[in-house]
C-alpha positions in Angstrom: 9.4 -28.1 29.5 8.0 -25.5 32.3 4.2 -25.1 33.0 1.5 -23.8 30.8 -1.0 -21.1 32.7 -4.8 -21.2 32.4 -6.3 -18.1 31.0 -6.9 -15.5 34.1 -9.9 -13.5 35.1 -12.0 -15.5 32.6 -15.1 -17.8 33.9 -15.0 -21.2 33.5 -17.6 -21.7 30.3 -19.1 -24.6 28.4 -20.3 -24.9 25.2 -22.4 -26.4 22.9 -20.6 -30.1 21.2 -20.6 -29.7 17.4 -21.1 -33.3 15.7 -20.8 -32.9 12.0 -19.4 -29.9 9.6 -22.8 -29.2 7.8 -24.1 -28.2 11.7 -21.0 -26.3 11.9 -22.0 -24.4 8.3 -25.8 -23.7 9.8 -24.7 -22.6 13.2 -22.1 -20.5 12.0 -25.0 -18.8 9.6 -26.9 -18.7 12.3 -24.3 -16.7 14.8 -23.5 -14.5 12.1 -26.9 -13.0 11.9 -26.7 -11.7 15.3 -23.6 -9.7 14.4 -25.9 -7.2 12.2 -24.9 -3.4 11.6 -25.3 -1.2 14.4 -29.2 0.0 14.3 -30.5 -3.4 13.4 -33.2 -5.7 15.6 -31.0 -7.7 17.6 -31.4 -9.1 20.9 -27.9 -8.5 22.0 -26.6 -4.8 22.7 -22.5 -5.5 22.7 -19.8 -7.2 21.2 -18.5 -9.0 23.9 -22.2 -10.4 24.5 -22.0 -11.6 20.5 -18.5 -13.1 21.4 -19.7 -14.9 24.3 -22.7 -16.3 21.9 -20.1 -17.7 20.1 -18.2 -19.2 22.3 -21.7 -21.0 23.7 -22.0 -22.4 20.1 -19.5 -24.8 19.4 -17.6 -23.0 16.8 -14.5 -22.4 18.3 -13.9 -26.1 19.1 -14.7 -27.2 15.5 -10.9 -27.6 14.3 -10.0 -29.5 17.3 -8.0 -32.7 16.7 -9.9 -35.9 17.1 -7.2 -37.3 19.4 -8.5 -34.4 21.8 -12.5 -34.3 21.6 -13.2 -32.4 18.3 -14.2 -33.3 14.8 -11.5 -31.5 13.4 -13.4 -30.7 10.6 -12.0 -29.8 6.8 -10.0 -27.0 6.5 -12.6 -26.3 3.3 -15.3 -25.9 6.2 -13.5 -23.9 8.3 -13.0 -21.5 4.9 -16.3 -21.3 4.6 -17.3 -20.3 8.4 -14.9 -17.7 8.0 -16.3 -16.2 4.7 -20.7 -16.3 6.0 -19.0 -14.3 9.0 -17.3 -12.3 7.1 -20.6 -11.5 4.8 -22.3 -10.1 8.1 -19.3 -8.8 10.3 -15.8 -8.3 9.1 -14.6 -8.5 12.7 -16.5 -11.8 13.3 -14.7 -13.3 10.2 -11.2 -12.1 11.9 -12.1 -13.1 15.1 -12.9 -16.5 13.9 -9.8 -16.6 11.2 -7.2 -15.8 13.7 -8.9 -18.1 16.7 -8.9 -21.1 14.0 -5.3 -20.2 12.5 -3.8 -19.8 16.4 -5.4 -23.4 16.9 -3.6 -24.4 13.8 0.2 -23.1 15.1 -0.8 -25.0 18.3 -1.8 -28.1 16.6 1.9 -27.7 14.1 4.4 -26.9 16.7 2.9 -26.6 20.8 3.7 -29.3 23.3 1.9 -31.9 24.6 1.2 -29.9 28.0 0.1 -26.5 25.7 -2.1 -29.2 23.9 -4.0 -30.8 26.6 -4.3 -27.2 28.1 -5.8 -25.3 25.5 -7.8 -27.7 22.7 -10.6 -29.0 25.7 -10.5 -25.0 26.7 -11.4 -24.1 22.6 -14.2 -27.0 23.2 -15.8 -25.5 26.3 -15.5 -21.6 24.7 -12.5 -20.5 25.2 -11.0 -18.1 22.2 -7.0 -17.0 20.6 -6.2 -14.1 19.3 -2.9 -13.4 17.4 -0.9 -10.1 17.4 1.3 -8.2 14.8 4.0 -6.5 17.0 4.3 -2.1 15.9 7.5 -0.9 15.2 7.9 2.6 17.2 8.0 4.5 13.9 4.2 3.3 13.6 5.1 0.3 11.0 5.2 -4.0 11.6 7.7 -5.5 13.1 8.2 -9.1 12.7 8.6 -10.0 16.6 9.1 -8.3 19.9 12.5 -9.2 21.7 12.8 -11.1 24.8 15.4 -10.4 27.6 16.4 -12.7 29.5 16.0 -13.0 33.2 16.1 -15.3 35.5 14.5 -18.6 34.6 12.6 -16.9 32.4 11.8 -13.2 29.8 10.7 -10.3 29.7 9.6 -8.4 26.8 7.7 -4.9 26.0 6.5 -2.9 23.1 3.4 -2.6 21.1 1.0 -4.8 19.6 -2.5 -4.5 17.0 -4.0 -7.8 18.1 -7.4 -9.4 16.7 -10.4 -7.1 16.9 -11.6 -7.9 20.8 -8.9 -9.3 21.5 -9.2 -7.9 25.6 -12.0 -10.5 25.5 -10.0 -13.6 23.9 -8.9 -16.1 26.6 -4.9 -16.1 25.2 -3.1 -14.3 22.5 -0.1 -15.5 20.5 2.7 -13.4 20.3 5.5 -13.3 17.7 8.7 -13.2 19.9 12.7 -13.4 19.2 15.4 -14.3 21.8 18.7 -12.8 21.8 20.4 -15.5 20.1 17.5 -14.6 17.3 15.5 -17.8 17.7 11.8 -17.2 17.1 8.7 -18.3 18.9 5.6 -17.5 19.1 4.1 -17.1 23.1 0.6 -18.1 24.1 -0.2 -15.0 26.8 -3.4 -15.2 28.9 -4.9 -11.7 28.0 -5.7 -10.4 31.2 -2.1 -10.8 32.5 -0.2 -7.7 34.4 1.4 -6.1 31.9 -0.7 -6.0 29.2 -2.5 -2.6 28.4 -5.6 -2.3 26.0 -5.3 1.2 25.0 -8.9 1.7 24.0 -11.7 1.9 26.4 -13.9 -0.7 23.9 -13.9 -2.7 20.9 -17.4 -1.7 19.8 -17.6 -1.8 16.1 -17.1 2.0 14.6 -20.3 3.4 12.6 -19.6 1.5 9.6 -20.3 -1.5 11.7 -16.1 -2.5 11.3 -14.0 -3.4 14.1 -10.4 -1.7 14.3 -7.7 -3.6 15.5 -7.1 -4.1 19.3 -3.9 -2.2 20.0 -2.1 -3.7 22.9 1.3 -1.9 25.3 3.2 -4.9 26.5 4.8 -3.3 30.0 7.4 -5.6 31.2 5.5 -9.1 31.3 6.8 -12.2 32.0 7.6 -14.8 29.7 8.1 -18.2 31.5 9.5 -21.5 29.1 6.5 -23.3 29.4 4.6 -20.1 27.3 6.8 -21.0 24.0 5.5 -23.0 21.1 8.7 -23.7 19.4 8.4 -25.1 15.7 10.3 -28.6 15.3 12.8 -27.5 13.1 13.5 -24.3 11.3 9.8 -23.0 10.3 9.9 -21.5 6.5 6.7 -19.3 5.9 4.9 -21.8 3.9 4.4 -24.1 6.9 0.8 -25.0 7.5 -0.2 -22.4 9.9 1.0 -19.6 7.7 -0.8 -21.7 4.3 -3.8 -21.6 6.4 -3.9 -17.8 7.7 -3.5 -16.9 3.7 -6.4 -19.5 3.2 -9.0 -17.8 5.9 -7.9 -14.1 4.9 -8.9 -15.2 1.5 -12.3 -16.4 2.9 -12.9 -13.2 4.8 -12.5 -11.2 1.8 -14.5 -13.8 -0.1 -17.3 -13.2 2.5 -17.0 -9.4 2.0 -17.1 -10.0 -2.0 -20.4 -11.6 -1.7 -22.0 -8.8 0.0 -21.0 -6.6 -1.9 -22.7 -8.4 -4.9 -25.8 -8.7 -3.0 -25.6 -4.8 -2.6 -25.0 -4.6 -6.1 -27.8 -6.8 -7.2 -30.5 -4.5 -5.0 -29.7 -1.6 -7.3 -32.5 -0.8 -9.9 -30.0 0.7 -12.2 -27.0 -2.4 -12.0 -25.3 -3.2 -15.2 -25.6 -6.6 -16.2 -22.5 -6.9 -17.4 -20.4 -5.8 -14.2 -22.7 -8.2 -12.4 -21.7 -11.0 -14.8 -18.4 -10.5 -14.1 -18.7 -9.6 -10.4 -20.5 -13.1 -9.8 -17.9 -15.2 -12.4 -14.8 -13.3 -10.0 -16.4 -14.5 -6.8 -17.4 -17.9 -8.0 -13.6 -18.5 -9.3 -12.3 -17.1 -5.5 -14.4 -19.5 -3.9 -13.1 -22.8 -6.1 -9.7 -21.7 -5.6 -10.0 -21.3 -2.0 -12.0 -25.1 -2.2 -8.8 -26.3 -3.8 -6.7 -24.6 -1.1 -8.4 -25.9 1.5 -8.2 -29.5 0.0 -4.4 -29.0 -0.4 -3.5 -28.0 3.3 -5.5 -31.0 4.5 -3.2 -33.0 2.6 -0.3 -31.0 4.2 -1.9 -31.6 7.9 -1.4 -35.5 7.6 1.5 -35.4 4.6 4.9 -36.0 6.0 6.6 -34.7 2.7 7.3 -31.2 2.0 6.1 -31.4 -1.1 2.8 -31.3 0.9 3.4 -28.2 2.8 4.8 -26.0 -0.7 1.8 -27.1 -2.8 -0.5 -26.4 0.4 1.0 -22.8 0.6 0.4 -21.9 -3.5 -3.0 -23.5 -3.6 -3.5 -20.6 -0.2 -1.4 -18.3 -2.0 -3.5 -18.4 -5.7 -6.7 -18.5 -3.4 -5.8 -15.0 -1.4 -4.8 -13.7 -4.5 -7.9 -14.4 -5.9 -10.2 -13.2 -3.4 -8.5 -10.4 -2.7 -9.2 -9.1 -6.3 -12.6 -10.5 -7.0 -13.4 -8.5 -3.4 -12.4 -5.2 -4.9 -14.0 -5.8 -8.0 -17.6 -6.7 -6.2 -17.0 -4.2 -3.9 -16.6 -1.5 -7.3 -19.5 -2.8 -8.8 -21.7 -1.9 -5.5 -20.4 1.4 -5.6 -23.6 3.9 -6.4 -23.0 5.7 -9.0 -24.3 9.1 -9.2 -27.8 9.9 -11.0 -27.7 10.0 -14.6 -24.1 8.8 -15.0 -23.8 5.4 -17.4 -22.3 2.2 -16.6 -18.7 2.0 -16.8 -17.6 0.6 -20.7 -16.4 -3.0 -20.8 -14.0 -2.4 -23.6 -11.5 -4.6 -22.2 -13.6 -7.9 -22.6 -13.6 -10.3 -26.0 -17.5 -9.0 -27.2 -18.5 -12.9 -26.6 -17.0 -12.6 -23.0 -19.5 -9.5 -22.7 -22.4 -10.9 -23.8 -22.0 -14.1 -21.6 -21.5 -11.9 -18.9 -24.6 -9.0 -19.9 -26.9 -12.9 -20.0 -25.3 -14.4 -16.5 -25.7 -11.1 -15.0 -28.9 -10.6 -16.5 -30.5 -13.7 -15.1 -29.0 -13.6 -11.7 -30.8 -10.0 -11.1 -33.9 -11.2 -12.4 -33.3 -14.2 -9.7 -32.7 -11.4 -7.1 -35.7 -9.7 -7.6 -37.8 -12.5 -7.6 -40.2 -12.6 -4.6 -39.4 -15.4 -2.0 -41.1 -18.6 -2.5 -43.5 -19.3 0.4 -43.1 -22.6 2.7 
């Protein structure tokens, strides 16, 4: 099976033991808050100090196996991590997405070796990133070729990797052999060969993170770097059901804010922020529903598990995606003196529920907060 390689040029960290999901709801709301916009009171000044913080927490070992020290907590939970990250940072909510979903391909199809390597390494801190390999033209490619030498690979090209990704412990990389088998290779990040191209991942003025774009320069693929899938992996295997799952919850997250921006404007129409809410609200029970039906598909032998597991994701990305874009419309200012946008598209006894939900939920907003 060939040997697996500790991360390199990373300190040996622990971190703080998670012991139920409800702590690992509060301490992911409280992490979050430290990942304000740039100009806010925080006490710390980078994002590799924030990611750090993280790792200290706990959260990146909460979707560990029992069998190797976690709690392995519902994939429901980890959904809703992902989404109060995503309502303060969108590259917190990636971060955590792709670090959970790389756990997941690990869990699915790495050996026993990878296993014991890299779960007690997520428990004491350690993070994954994943990357999407560039085709030279500037588009996707689906997976960068490996040439064989030796007793081993090599392989080059480019990669856009998780935002940070130069300060993740290992990166999975989508890789295809000459006979056109696919695997994916777990790369410490700090390897020779691999070439960050930008000098930081410090979020842009919008408080965003780009994605970390990555030269692979001849690196060295050994056997024991492979996670192989069992059999022939379709894409609605459980990895992929739950990366459509945790995008949904990032956009989810980013939905909510924008209705909280929305609900702070003196002039917002009930109506859109009926509908804004009743979107975001039927996002979040599909992605519930998801996240029920891949836990089924983790311990279900039958494929029937796996398909239903990968529409309930499907329906649930879908979903969030376009209650996301509507929330984020409805924040939009508009400019002074301009009226709210006609709802002529909506049954008039769809409106008017809508204009009274709306109604009391800014009323709620603009309530003062109750004191302790």
């Amino acid at each position: 099976m060939g040997t697996f390689s500790p991360a390199i040029g990373h300190p040996v960290r622990t971190a703080a033991l998670i012991g139920a999901e409800d702590e690992a709801i509060s301490v992911a709301a409280s992490i979050a808050a430290t990942f304000e916009p740039a100009g806010t009171d925080s006490a710390f000044d980078s994002q590799e100090a924030r990611l750090e913080l993280v790792g200290r927490s706990g959260l990146f070992g909460v979707s560990v196996p029992t069998e190797h020290g976690g709690i392995d907590v519902s994939n429901t939970v980890l959904a809703e991590i992902c989404a109060l990250a995503s309502q303060r940072s969108a590259a917190l909510g990636e971060v955590l997405a792709a670090h959970f979903v790389a756990l997941e391909h690990l869990r699915s199809h790495g050996s026993e070796g990878q296993q014991t390597t890299l779960f007690p390494a997520a428990l004491a801190g350690a993070r994954l990133s994943m990357a999407t390999p560039v085709q030279r033209d500037g588009g996707t490619a689906t997976a960068l070729s490996l040439m064989p030498t030796g007793v081993g690979w090599r392989m080059g090209g480019e990669l856009l990797c998780t935002p940070c990704a130069r300060h993740a412990d290992w990166v999975l990389v989508p890789t295809r052999s000459e006979a056109g088998k696919t695997a994916l290779v777990l790369l410490p990040t700090r390897i020779d060969g691999l070439h960050y191209v930008a000098n930081s991942c410090e979020p842009t003025a919008r408080g965003t993170s780009r994605p970390e774009h990555v030269l692979v320069k001849d690196v060295l693929v050994e056997a024991g770097t492979l996670l192989h899938a069992v059999a022939d992996t379709t894409r609605s295997d459980v990895p992929h059901a739950l990366d459509l799952l945790l995008q949904a919850a990032t956009h989810l997250g980013a939905g909510r804010l924008s209705l909280q921006i929305a609900l702070s404007d003196d002039d917002a129409d009930p109506v859109a922020i009926g509908l804004a809410s009743a979107r975001l609200a039927a996002a979040g029970a599909a992605v519930e529903q998801a996240g029920r039906a891949i836990d089924a598909a983790q311990i279900g032998l039958a494929d029937l598990h796996r398909t239903n597991a990968f529409l309930a994701a499907a329906d649930a990305f879908v979903t969030a995606v376009d209650a996301a874009r509507g929330a984020a419309a409805t924040a939009r200012p508009r400019a002074p003196g301009t009226p709210a946008k006609a709802h002529d598209d909506l049954a008039p006894a769809i409106a008017d529920i809508l204009r009274e939900t709306g109604a009391l939920r800014l009323a709620a907003h603009r309530l003062p907060p109750e004191e302790d």
